[in-house]
C-alpha positions in Angstrom: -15.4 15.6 17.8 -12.8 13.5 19.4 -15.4 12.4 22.2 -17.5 11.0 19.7 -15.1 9.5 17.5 -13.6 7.3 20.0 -16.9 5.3 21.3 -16.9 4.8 17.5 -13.7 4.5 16.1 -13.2 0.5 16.4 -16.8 0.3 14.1 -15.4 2.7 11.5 -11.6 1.0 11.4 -11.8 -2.1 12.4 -8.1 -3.9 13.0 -8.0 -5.8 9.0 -6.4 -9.0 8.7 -3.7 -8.3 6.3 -2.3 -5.4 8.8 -2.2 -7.7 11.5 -0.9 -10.6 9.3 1.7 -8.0 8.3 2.7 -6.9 12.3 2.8 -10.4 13.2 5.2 -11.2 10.5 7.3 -8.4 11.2 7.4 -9.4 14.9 8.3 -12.6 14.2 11.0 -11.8 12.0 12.9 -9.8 14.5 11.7 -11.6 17.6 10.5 -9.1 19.3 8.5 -9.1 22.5 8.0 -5.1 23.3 5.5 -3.6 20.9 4.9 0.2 20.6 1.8 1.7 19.3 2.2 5.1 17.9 -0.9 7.2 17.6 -3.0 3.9 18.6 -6.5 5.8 18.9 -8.2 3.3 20.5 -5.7 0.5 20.5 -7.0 -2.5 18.4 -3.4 -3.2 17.1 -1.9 -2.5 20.6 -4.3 -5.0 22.1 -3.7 -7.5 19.2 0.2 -7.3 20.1 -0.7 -8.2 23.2 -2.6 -10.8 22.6 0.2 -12.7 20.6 2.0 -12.3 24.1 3.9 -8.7 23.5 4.1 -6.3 26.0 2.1 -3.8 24.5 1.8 -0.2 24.9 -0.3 2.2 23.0 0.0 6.1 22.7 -2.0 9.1 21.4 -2.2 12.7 21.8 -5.6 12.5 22.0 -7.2 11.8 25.5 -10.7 10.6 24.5 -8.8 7.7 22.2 -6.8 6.8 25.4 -9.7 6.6 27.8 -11.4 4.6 25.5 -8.8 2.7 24.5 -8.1 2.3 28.2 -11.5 0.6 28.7 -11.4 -1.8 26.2 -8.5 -3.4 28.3 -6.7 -5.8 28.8 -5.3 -4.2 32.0 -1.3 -5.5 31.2 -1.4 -2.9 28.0 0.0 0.4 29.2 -1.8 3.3 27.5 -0.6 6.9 27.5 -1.0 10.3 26.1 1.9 11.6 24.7 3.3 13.4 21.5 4.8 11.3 18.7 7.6 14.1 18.7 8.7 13.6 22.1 8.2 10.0 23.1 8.3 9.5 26.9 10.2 6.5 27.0 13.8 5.0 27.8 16.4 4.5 24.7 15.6 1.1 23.8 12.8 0.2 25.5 10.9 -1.5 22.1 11.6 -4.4 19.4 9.0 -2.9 17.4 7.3 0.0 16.8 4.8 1.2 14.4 2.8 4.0 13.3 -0.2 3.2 11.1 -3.2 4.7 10.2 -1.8 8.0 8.1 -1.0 9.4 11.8 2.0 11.0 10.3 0.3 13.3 8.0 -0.7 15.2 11.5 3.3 16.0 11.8 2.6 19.1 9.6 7.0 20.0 9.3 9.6 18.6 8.4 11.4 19.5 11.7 8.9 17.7 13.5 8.7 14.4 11.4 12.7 14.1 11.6 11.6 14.0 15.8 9.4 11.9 15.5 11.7 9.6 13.1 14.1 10.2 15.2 12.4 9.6 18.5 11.1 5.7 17.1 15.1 5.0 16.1 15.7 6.2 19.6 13.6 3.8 21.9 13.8 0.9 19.5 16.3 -2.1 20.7 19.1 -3.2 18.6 17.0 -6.2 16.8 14.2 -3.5 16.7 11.5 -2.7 13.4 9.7 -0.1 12.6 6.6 0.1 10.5 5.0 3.1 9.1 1.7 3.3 7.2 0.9 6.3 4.9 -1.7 7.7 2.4 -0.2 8.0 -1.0 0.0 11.5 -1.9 1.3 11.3 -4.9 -2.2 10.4 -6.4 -4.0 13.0 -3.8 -1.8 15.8 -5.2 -3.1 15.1 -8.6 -6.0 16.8 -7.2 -7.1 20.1 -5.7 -9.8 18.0 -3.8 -9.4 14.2 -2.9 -12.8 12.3 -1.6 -12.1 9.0 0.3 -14.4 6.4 0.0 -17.5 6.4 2.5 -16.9 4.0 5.5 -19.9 2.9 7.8 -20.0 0.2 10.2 -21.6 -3.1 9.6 -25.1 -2.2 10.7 -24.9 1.3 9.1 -25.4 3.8 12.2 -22.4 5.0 11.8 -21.1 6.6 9.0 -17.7 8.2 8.6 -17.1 10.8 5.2 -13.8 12.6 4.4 -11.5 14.5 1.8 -8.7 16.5 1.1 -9.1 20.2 0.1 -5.8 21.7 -1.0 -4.8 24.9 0.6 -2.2 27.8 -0.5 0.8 27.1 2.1 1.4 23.3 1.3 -0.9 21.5 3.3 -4.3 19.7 3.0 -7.4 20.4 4.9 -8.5 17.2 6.2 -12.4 17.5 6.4 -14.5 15.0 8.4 -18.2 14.1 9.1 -19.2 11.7 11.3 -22.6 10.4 11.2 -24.1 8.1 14.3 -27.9 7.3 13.6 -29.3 11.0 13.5 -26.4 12.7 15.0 -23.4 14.3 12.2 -20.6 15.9 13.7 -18.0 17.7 10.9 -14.4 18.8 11.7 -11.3 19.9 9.6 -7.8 20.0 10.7 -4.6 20.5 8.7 -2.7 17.6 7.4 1.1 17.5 5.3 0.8 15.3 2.1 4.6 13.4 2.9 5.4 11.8 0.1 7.9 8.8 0.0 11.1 10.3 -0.5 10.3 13.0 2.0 10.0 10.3 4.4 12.9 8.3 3.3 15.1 11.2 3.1 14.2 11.6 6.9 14.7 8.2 8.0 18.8 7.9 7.3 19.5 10.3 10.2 17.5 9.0 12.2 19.8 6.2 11.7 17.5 3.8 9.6 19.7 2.5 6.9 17.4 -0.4 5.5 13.9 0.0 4.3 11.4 -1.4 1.9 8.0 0.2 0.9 5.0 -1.6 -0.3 1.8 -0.6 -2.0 -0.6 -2.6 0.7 -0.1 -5.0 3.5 0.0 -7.6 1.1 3.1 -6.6 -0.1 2.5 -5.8 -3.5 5.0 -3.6 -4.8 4.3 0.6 -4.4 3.1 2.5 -7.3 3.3 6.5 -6.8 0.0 6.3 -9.7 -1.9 3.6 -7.3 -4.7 4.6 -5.5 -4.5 6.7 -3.0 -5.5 4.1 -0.6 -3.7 1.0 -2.0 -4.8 -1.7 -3.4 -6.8 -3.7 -0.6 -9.1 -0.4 -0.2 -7.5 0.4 3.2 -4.7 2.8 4.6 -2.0 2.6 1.7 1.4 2.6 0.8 3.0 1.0 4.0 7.0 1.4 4.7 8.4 -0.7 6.9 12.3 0.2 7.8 15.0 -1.1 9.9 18.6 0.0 10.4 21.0 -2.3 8.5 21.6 -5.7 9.2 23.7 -8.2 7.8 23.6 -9.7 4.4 21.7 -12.5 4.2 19.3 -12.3 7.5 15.8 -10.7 6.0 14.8 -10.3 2.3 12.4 -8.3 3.2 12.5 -5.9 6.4 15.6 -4.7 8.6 15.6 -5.8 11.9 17.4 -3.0 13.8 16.7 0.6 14.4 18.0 1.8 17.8 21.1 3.1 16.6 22.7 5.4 14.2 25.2 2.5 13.3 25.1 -0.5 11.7 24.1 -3.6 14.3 24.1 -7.5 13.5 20.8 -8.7 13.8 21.7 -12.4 16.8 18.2 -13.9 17.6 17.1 -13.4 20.9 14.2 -15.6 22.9 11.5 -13.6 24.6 11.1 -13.7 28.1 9.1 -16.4 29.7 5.7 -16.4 28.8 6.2 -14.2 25.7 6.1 -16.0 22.2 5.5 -15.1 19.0 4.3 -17.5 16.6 
């Protein structure tokens, strides 16, 4: 399904301006100027870093995302495949790194997710943020079945249907059909519904001390009732956490996460030709 989903991915999920309002925000707050994308499917918000002068790189564990992702350009963003568990890269090799578009529910235990937490503490620099972007599955649990609503592109060739189906052992079957003109392709895989405080409760050892959560990228405050995909109608409850900085620098996001110790945040200029703005 993958194969297909890539050459259409962008038209189903195109990049929405309050995310990247959001990203740039964050980036600017903790001047950062090396941007990690991770689980970037075809890299819209990789290539956006980039284009507000970020050294971008994008990864997923998919290789049809990559390659597509790959020829969308430009050819300064590094693109790999790797595993959100076991992050290929040097201990503090980011200012920011985020994880959007409920790629997290794929982490289906809790053993895993605390890698992964810990992995993005790990290659985050001392000023560094992270961002995470979730479903809220408080509402979906309400429900034995959860339908999302139907997403199609602009000129209505492609059309993109999912939902939830509870299974016995925890975990959701996420069912897909994808559409393109007279084509369908369907696929399921498993997904695990984390809810907040699962995620928060991993967060602290992976040395995250600071967080706030959100119930859109407009900041409005979370609400486990809300719907499941927040109130802007796109990927939901957002969580955007940082290990602790000092009093007084940031009402609203931490600005370091690269260390399981507390770090004071001291402003630190990009390197020339990088600005954030």
């Amino acid at each position: 399904m993958y194969d297909l989903f890539s050459r259409y991915y962008q038209d189903i999920f195109p990049p929405g301006a309050a995310q990247l309002a959001f990203l740039r925000e964050v980036a600017r707050q903790v001047g950062a100027c090396t941007f990690l994308d991770a689980g970037c499917a075809t890299g819209a918000y990789t290539r956006a870093a980039a284009s507000w002068g970020l050294a971008a790189t994008g990864i997923d564990l998919e290789p049809a995302m990559i390659e597509e992702a790959r020829s969308q350009g430009p050819p300064q963003v590094h693109y790999a495949v790797a595993d959100l568990t076991a992050l290929p890269f040097e201990d503090g090799s980011f200012d920011m790194v985020v994880c959007l578009g409920n790629t997290l529910a794929h982490v289906l235990e809790f053993a895993s997710l605390q890698r992964a937490l810990d992995g993005f503490g790990r290659v985050l620099s001392p000023r560094g943020a992270l961002v995470l972007q979730l479903v809220n599955y408080h509402r979906v649990k309400a429900d034995p079945e959860y339908v999302f609503p139907v997403l199609a592109s602009t000129d209505g060739n492609v059309i993109f249907r999912r939902r939830y189906r509870r299974r016995g052992d925890g975990l959701y079957s996420f069912a897909t059909s994808l559409q393109v003109g007279r084509q369908q392709v369907d696929g399921a895989s498993p997904v695990r519904p984390w809810r907040q405080e699962e995620i928060i409760a991993a967060l602290a050892p992976a040395g995250f001390s600071r967080w706030h959560s959100f119930g859109d990228f407009g900041r409005s405050s979370y609400s486990a009732s809300a719907s499941a995909l927040g109130g802007t109608g796109r990927p939901p409850r957002t969580i955007a956490a940082g290990a602790s900085r000092s009093p007084g620098q940031g009402s609203c996001l931490a600005g370091s996460g690269g260390a399981r110790r507390d770090r004071r945040v001291t402003p630190a200029a990009c390197r020339p030709g990088i600005a954030v703005g």
